[in-house]
C-alpha positions as CSV (number, residue, x, y, z in Angstrom):
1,X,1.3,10.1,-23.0
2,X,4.0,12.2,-20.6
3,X,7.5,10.9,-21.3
4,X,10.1,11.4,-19.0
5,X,13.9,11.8,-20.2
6,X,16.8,9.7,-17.6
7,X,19.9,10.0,-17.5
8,X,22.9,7.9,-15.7
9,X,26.4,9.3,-15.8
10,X,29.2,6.6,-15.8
11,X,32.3,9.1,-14.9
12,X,35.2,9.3,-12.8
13,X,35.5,11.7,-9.5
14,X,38.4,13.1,-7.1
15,X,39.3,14.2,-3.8
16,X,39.7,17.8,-5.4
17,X,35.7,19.2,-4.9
18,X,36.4,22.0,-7.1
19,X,37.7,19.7,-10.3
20,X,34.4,17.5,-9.3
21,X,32.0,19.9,-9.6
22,X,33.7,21.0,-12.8
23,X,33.0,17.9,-13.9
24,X,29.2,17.9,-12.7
25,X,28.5,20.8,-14.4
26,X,29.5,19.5,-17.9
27,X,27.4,16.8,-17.2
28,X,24.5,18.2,-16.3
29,X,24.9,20.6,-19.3
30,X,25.0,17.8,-21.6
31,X,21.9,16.6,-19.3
32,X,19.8,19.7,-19.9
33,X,21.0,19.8,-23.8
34,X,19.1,16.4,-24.1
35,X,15.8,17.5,-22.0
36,X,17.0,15.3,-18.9
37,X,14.4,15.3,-16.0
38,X,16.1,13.0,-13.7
39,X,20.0,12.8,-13.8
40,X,21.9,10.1,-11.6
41,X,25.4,10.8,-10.9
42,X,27.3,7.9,-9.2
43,X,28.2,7.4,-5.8
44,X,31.0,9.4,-4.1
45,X,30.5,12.0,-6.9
46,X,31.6,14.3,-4.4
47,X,35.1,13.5,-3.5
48,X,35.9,10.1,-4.6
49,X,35.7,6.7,-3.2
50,X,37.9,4.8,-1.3
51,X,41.1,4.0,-3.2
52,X,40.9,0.4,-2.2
53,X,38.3,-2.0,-0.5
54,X,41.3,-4.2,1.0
55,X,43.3,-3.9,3.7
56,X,42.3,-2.8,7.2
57,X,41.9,0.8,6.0
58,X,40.3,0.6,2.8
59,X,43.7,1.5,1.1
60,X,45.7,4.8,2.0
61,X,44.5,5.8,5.6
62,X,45.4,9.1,4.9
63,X,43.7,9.3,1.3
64,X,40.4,9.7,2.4
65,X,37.2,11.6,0.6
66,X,36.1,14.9,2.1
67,X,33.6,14.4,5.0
68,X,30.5,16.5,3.9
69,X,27.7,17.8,6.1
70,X,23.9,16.8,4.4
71,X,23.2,20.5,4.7
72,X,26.1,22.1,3.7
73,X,27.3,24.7,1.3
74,X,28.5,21.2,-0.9
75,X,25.0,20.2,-1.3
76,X,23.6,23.6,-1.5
77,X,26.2,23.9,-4.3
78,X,24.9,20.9,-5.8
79,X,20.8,21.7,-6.1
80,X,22.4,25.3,-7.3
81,X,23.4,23.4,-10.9
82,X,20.2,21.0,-10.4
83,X,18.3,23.8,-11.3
84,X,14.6,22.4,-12.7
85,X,16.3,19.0,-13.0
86,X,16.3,16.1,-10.7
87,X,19.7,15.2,-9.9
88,X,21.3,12.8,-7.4
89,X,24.7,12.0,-6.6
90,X,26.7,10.0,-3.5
91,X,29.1,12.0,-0.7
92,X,30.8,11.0,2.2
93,X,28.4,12.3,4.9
94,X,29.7,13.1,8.1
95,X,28.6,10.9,10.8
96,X,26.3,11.8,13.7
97,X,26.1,7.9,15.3
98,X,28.9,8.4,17.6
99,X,31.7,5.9,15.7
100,X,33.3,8.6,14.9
101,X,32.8,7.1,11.2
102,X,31.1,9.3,7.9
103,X,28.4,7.3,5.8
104,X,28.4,6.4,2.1
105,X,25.6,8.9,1.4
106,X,23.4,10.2,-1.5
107,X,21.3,13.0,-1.6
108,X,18.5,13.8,-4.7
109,X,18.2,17.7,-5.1
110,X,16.6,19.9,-7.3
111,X,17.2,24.5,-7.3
112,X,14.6,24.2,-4.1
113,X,16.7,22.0,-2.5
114,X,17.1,18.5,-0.7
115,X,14.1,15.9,-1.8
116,X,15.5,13.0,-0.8
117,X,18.5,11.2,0.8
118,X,19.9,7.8,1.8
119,X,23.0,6.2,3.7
120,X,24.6,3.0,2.1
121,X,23.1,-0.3,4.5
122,X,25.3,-2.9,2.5
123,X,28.9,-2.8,2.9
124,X,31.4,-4.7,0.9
125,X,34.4,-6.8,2.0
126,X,36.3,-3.8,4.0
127,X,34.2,-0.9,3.7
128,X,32.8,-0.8,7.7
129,X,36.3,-0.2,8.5
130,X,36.0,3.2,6.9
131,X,31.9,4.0,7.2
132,X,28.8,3.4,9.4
133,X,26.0,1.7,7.8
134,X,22.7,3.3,7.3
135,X,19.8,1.4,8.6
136,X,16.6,2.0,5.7
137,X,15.6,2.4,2.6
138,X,12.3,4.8,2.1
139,X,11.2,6.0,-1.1
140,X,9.9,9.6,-1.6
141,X,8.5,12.0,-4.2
142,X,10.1,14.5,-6.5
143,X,9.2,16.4,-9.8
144,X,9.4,13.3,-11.5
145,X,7.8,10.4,-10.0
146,X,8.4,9.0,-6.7
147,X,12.0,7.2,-6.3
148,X,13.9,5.0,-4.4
149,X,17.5,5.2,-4.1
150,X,20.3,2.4,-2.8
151,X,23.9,3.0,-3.2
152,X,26.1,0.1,-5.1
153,X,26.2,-3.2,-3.2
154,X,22.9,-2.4,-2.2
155,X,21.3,-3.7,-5.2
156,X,22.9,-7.0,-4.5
157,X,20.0,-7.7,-2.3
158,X,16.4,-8.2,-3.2
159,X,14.7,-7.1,-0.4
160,X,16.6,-3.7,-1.1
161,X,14.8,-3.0,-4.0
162,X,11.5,-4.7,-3.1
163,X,11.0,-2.3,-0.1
164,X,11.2,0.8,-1.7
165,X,9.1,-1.0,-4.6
166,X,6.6,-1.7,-1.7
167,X,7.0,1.8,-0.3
168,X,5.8,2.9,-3.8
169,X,8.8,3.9,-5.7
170,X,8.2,3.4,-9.8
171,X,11.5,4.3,-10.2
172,X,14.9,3.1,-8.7
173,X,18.0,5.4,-8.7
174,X,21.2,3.4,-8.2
175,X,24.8,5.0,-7.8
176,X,27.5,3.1,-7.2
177,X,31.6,2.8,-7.4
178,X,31.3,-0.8,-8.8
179,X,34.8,-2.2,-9.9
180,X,36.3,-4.3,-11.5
181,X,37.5,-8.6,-10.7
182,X,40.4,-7.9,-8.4
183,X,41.6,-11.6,-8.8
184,X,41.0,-13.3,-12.5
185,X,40.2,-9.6,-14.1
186,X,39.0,-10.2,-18.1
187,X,41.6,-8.4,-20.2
188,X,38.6,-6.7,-21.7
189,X,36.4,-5.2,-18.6
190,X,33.1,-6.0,-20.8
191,X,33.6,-9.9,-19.7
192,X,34.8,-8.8,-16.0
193,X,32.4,-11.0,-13.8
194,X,31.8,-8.6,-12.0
195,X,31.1,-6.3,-15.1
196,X,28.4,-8.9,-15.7
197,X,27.3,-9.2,-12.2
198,X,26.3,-5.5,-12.0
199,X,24.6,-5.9,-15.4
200,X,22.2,-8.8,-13.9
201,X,21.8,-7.4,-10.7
202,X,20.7,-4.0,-12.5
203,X,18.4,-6.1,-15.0
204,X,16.9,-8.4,-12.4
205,X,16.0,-5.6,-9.7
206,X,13.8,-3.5,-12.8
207,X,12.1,-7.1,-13.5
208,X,11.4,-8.1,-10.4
209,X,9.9,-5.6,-9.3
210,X,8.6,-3.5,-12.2
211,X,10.4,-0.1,-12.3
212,X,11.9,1.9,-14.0
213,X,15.8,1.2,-13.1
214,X,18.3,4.0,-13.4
215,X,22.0,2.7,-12.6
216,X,25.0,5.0,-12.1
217,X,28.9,4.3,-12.0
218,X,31.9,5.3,-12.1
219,X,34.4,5.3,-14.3
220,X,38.0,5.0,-15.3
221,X,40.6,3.9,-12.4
222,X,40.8,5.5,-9.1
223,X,43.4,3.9,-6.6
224,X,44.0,0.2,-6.9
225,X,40.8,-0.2,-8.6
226,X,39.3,-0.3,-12.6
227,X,35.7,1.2,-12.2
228,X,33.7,-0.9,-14.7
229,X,31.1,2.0,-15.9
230,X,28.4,0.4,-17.7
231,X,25.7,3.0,-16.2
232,X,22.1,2.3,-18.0
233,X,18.4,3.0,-17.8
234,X,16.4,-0.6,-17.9
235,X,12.6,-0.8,-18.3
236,X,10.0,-2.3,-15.9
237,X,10.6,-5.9,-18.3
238,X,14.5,-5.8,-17.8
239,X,15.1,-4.4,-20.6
240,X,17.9,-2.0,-21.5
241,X,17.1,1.2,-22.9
242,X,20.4,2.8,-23.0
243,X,24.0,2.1,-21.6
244,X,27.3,3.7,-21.8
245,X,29.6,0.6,-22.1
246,X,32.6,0.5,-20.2
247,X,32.9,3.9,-21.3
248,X,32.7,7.4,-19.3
249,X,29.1,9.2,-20.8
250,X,25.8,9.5,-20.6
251,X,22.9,6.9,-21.0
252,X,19.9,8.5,-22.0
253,X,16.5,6.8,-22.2
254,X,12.6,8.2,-22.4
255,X,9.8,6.8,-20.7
256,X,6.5,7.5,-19.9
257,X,6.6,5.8,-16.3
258,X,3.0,5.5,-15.4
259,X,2.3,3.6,-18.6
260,X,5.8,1.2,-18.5
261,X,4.6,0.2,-15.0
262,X,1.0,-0.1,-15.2
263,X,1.9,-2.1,-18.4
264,X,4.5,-4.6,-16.9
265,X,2.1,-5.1,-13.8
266,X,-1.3,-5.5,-15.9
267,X,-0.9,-9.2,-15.8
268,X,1.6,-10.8,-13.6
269,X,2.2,-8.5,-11.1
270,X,4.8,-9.2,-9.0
271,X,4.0,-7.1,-5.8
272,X,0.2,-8.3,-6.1
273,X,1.2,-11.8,-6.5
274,X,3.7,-11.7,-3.6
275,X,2.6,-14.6,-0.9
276,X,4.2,-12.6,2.6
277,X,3.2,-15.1,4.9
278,X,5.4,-17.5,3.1
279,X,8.6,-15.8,3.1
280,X,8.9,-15.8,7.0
281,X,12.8,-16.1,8.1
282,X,13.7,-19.2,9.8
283,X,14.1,-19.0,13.1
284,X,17.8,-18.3,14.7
């Protein structure tokens, strides 16, 4: 039996690179402490998120995060403290499509480099005022297994999920900068809506698909929004093997992947069972 040690990071990031990476490497210290193989960081690890997803610029037009390049000395920087670990973690990528817009990015490095990267497809209320939207999702193979990565809002759709499931991905890496209720917010974030909305959606996407689910978030408060943490590592069956809480920290979980999946799959397998011809769209 080969375990393999996961780790999702609920924590808050800035626009100050320098104090974000200084926060990166404590975590991945406390990562390597606990024998982590695969660490997710959250989206925008790398200078922050937008302060607000309202308004026609997504909050302060001139607070904005760093525009990284997907080979720069950022990145480079980032596989640098990765070492022998699998770590991934979300940027603002600048943007090659001509808009004259960066991407909500994340990238999965290890010390050898970039293995695998991905640009946010699902955008929430305002956010196309301030990115372009990636067009894929692909899975790919590290050290650990082969993974699939989405960014936040991503995991709000099935079909997200259920292509890199299809593209063979036994595990799912998602980072996100999931907030809290704007309107009607819980005086206690653990009963936010939306607290419980990312809880299902990160339960329901392991289920349905049989993976390995490792969710990321951030933390804390950053501009007009309460981040709602609650980062986790969720079986093949739904079920959650560690969380954080609302709480910055560190869920940490052990799995032996081959056998979770083979085992949640052995009798109703979801991806076997699935009837393609039947899910044809409407037409327009």
């Amino acid at each position: 039996m080969t375990r393999t040690t996961f780790a999702a990071a609920a924590a808050g990031f800035v626009r100050d690179l320098d104090e974000d990476f200084a926060r990166i490497e404590t975590i991945v210290a406390d990562a390597r402490s606990r024998d982590v193989a695969l660490l997710a960081l959250p989206e925008a690890a790398l200078g922050g998120y937008l302060s607000s997803l309202h308004g026609d610029n997504g909050g302060d037009p001139d607070d904005v995060p760093p525009q990284l390049d997907a080979d720069g000395p950022e990145i480079k920087r980032l596989a640098s403290l990765a070492g022998d670990m699998v770590v991934t973690a979300g940027y603002c990528e600048r943007g090659d499509d001509g808009s004259g817009l960066p991407y909500n990015s994340c990238v999965a490095v290890t010390g050898d480099g970039v293995l695998g990267h991905h640009r946010k497809v699902h955008q929430p209320l305002n956010e196309h005022n301030s990115y372009a939207a990636g067009d894929r999702f692909a899975a790919f193979d590290t050290p650990v297994g082969r993974i699939g990565m989405m960014i936040c809002y991503d995991k709000a759709f099935p079909e997200a999920a259920r292509a890199l499931a299809l593209d063979g991905a036994r595990i799912g890496v998602c980072m996100s900068a999931w907030p809290a209720s704007r309107t009607h917010r819980a005086p206690v974030i653990a009963e936010d809506r939306w607290a419980k909305r990312f809880d299902l959606f990160d339960r329901a996407r392991a289920l349905e698909n049989q993976i390995v689910w490792v969710s990321a978030n951030q933390a804390g408060t950053f501009g007009d929004m309460h981040l709602v943490g609650n980062a986790k590592v969720v079986d093949p069956g739904g079920e959650v093997l560690a969380a954080t809480g609302t709480d910055a920290g560190l869920a940490v979980a052990s799995v032996d992947v081959d056998e979770a999946v083979s085992s949640a799959r052995r009798f109703m397998g979801h991806l076997r069972d699935m009837r393609p011809a039947s899910y044809a769209s409407p037409a327009a």
